[in-house]
C-alpha positions as CSV (number, residue, x, y, z in Angstrom):
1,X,0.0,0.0,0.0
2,X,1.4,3.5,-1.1
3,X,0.3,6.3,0.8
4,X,1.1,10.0,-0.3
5,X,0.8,12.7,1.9
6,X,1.1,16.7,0.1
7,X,0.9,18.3,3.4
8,X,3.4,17.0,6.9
9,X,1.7,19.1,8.8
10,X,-0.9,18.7,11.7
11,X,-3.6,17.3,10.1
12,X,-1.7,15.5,7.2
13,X,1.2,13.8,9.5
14,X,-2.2,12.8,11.9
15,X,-3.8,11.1,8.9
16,X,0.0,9.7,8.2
17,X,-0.2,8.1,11.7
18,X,-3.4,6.7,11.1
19,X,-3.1,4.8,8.4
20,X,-0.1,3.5,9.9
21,X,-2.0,1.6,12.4
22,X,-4.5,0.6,9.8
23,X,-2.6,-1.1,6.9
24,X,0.0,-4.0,8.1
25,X,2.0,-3.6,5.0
26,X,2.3,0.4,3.7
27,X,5.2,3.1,3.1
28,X,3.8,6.4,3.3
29,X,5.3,9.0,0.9
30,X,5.6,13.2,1.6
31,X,5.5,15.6,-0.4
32,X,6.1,19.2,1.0
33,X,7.1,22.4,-0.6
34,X,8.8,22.8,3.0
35,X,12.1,21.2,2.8
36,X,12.5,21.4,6.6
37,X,8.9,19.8,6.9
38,X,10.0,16.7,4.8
39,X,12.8,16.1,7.2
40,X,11.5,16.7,9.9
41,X,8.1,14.3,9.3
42,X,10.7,11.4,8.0
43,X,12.8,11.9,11.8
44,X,9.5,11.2,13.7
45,X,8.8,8.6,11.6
46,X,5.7,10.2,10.5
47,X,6.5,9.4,6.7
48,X,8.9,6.8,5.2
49,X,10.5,8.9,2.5
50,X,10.2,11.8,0.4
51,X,8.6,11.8,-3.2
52,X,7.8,14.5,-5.9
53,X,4.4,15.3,-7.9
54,X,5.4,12.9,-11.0
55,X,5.5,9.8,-8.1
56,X,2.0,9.6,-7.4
57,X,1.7,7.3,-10.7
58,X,1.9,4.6,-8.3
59,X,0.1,5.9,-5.5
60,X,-2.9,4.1,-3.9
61,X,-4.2,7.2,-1.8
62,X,-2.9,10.6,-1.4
63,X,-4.2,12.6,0.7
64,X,-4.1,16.6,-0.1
65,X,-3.7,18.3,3.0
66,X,-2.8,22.7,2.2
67,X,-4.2,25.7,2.3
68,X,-7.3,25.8,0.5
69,X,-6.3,28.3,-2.0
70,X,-3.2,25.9,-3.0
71,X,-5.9,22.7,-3.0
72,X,-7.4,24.5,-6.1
73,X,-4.4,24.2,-7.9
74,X,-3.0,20.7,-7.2
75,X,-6.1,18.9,-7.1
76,X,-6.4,18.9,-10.5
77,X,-2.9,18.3,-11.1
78,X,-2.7,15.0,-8.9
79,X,-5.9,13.6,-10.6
80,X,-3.3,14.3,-14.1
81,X,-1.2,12.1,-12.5
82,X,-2.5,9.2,-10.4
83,X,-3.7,6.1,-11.8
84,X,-7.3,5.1,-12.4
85,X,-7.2,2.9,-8.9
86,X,-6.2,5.7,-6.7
87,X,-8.5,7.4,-4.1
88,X,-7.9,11.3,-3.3
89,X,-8.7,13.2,-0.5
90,X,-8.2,16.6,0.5
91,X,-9.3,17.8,4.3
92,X,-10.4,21.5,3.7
93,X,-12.6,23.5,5.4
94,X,-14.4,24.9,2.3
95,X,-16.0,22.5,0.3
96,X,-17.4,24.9,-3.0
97,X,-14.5,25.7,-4.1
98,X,-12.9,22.6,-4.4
99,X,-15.8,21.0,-6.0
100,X,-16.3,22.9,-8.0
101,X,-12.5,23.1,-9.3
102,X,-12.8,19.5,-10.3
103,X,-16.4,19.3,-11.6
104,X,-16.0,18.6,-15.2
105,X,-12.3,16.9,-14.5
106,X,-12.3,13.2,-16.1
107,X,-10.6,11.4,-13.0
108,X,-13.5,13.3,-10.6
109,X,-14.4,9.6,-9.5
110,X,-11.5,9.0,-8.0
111,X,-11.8,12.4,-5.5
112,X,-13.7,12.6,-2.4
113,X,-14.1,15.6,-1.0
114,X,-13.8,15.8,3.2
115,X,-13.3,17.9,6.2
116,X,-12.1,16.1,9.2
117,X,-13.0,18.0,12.3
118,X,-10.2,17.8,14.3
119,X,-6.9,19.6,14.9
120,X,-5.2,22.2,16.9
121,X,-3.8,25.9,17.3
122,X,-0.4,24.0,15.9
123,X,1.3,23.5,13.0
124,X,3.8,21.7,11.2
125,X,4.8,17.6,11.3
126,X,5.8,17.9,15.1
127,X,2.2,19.0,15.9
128,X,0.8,16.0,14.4
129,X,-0.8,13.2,17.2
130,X,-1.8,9.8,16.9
131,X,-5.5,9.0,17.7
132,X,-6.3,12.7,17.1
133,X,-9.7,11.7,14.7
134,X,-11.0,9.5,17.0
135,X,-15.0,10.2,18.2
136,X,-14.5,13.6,15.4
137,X,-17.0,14.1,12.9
138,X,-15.9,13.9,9.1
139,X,-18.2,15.7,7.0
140,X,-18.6,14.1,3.2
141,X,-19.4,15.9,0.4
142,X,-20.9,14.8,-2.9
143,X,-20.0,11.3,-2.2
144,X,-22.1,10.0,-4.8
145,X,-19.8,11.1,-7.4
146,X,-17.1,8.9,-6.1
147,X,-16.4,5.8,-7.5
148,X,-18.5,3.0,-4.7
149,X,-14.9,1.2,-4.6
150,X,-13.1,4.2,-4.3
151,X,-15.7,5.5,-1.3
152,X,-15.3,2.5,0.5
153,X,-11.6,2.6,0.5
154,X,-11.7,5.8,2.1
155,X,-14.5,5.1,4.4
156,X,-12.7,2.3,6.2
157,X,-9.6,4.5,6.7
158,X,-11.6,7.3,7.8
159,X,-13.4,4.6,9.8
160,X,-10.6,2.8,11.5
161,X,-9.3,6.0,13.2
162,X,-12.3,6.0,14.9
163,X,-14.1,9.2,12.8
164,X,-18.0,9.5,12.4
165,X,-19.2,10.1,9.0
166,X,-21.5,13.3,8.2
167,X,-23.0,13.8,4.3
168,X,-23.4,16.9,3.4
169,X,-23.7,18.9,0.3
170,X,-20.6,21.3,-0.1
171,X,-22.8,24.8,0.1
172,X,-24.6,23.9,3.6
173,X,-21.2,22.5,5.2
174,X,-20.0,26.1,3.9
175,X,-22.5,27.7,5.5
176,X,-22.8,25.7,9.2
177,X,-18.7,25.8,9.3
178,X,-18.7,29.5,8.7
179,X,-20.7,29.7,12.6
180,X,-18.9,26.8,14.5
181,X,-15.2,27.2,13.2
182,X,-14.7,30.3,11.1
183,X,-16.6,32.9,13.1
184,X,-14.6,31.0,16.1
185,X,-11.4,31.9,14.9
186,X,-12.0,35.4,14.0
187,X,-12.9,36.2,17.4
188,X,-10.2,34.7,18.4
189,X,-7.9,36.6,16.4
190,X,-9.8,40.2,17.6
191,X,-9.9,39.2,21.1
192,X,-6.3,38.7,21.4
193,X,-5.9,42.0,19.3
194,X,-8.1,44.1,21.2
195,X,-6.3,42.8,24.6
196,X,-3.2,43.7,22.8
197,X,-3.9,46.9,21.8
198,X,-5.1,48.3,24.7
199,X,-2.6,46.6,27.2
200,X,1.3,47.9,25.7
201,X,2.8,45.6,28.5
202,X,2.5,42.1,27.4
203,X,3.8,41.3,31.1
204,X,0.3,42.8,32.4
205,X,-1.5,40.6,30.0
206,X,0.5,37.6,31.3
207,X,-0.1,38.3,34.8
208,X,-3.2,39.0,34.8
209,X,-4.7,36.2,32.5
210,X,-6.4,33.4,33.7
211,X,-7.7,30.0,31.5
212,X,-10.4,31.8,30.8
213,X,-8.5,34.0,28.5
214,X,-6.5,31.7,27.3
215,X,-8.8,28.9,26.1
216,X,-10.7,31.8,24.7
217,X,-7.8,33.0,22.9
218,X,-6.1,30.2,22.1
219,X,-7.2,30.0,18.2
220,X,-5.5,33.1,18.0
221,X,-2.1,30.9,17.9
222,X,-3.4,29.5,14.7
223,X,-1.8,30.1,11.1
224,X,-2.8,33.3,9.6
225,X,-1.5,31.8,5.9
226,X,-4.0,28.9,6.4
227,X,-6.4,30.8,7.7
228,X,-6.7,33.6,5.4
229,X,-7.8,31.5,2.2
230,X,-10.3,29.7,4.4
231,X,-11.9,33.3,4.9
232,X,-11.2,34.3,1.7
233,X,-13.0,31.3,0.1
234,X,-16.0,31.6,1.9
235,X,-16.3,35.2,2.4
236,X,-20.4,35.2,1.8
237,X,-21.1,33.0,4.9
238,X,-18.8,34.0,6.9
239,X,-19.5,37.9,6.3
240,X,-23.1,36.6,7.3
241,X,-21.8,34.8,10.5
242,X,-19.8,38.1,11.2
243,X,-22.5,40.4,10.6
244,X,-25.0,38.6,13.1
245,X,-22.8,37.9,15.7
246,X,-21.6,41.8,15.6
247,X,-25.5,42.8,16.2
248,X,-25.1,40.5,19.5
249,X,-22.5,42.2,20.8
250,X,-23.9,45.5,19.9
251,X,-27.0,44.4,22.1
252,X,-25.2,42.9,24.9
253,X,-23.6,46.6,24.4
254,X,-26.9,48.8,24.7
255,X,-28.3,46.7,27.3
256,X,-25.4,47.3,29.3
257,X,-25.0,51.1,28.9
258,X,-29.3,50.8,29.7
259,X,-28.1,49.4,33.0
260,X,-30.8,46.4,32.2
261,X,-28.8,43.8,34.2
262,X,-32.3,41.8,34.3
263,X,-32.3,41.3,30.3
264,X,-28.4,40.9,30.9
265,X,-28.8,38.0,33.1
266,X,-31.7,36.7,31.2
267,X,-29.4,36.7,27.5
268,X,-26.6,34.6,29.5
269,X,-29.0,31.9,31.3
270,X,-30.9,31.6,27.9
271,X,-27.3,30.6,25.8
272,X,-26.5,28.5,28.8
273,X,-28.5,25.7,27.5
274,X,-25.3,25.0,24.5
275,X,-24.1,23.0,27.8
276,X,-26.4,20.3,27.2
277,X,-26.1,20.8,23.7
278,X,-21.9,20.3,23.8
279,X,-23.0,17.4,26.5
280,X,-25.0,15.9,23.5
281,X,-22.5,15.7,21.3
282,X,-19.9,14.6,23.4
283,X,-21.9,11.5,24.8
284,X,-22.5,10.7,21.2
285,X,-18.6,10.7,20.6
């Protein structure tokens, strides 16, 4: 079994892992525009050696794991390549785009378009952890223009580590991501701006935050150059999620100024009920 991986990062080198523990016989093959990366992901034994664009003629799977903005341009380029028995994956957080990039391509078949949902604020091969799919959702998109052979293949990878499969057409994952991951981020990113620029001594920030900061913040440690395509990409939904959320705060704001600590109270106690919801999920996990 010949697995590439274009992309040693986080969530490529985790997938790297995985299948490790899945097949008994396979050699796992990176591909990284990073030269540092590729070393560094063959050291901790996250992939087997190093291999170019014109090896995946022999691949079995290859999974595309980049910035969304450079997906568009080598998807199409490894379905050039790989033979008519591979399956490809990418695991980007916009779906549209990359559907749409390979709609009319003759080797579509062999693509299946997927967005684990899993990771961290780290990057690179070193951030990359065994086990971290299992009990996380993995949404599919337009499975049924897979090849059935193909799906399956993928499936039971995705399977084995322990991920639970969600179908979804690409423009609704678009939109529900936009609210649970993108909209997460950017408030991240402005918290930790906002706390920045306002407090010029980075020792008063460290002294005086607690975990409630720092979880809160902690997206904020996240890579702006994969992050900015995401937004970029879906830009519609997410402006949506932005422009709701803003009219929140800027009720939160006037209710506040109004002195109406009743309605205050009463916004907080009503959005407490995402506890059971989170519970929910989890106990599904």
């Amino acid at each position: 079994m010949k697995i590439y991986v274009i992309g040693t990062g986080l969530i490529g080198g985790s997938l790297a892992l995985g299948a490790k523990d899945f097949f008994d016989d396979v050699k796992i093959y990176g591909i990284d525009s990073n030269e540092d990366h590729l070393q560094e992901a063959v050291k901790l034994g996250i992939i087997d050696e190093v291999a170019v664009f014109e090896d995946l003629v022999n691949a079995d799977y290859v999974i595309l794991s980049v910035p969304v903005d450079v997906a568009l341009v080598f998807l199409p380029k490894v379905l050039d390549i790989i033979p008519d028995t591979a399956t490809v994956f990418d695991v980007g957080s916009t779906k549209t785009p990359i559907c749409e990039a390979v709609t009319n391509h003759p080797k579509r078949r062999n693509f299946i378009a997927a967005h684990p949902i899993a990771g961290t604020e780290f990057s690179g091969p070193s951030a990359a952890i065994k086990g971290l799919f299992q009990g996380k959702t993995n949404i599919i998109c337009e499975v049924e223009k897979t090849t059935f052979k193909l799906q399956e293949k993928a499936l039971d990878l995705f399977k084995s580590m322990g991920m639970r499969i969600r179908y979804m057409d690409p423009k609704s994952h678009d939109k529900h991501i936009a609210y649970v991951s993108h909209l997460s981020h950017i408030s991240s990113f402005m918290l930790g701006k906002t706390v920045i620029n306002k407090e010029k001594s980075e020792q008063d920030i460290f002294d005086m935050a607690g975990s409630g900061f720092e979880s809160t913040v902690r997206l904020a440690k996240s890579s702006p150059a994969m992050w900015t395509p995401i937004f970029k990409q879906n830009k519609k939904q997410v402006v949506k999620s932005l422009e709701e959320y803003i009219s929140n705060l800027s009720k939160f704001k006037e209710l506040l100024e109004n002195d109406d600590y009743e309605a205050i109270f009463n916004e907080m106690q009503g959005v407490n009920r995402i506890r059971k919801i989170l519970n929910g999920m989890n106990s599904k996990k």
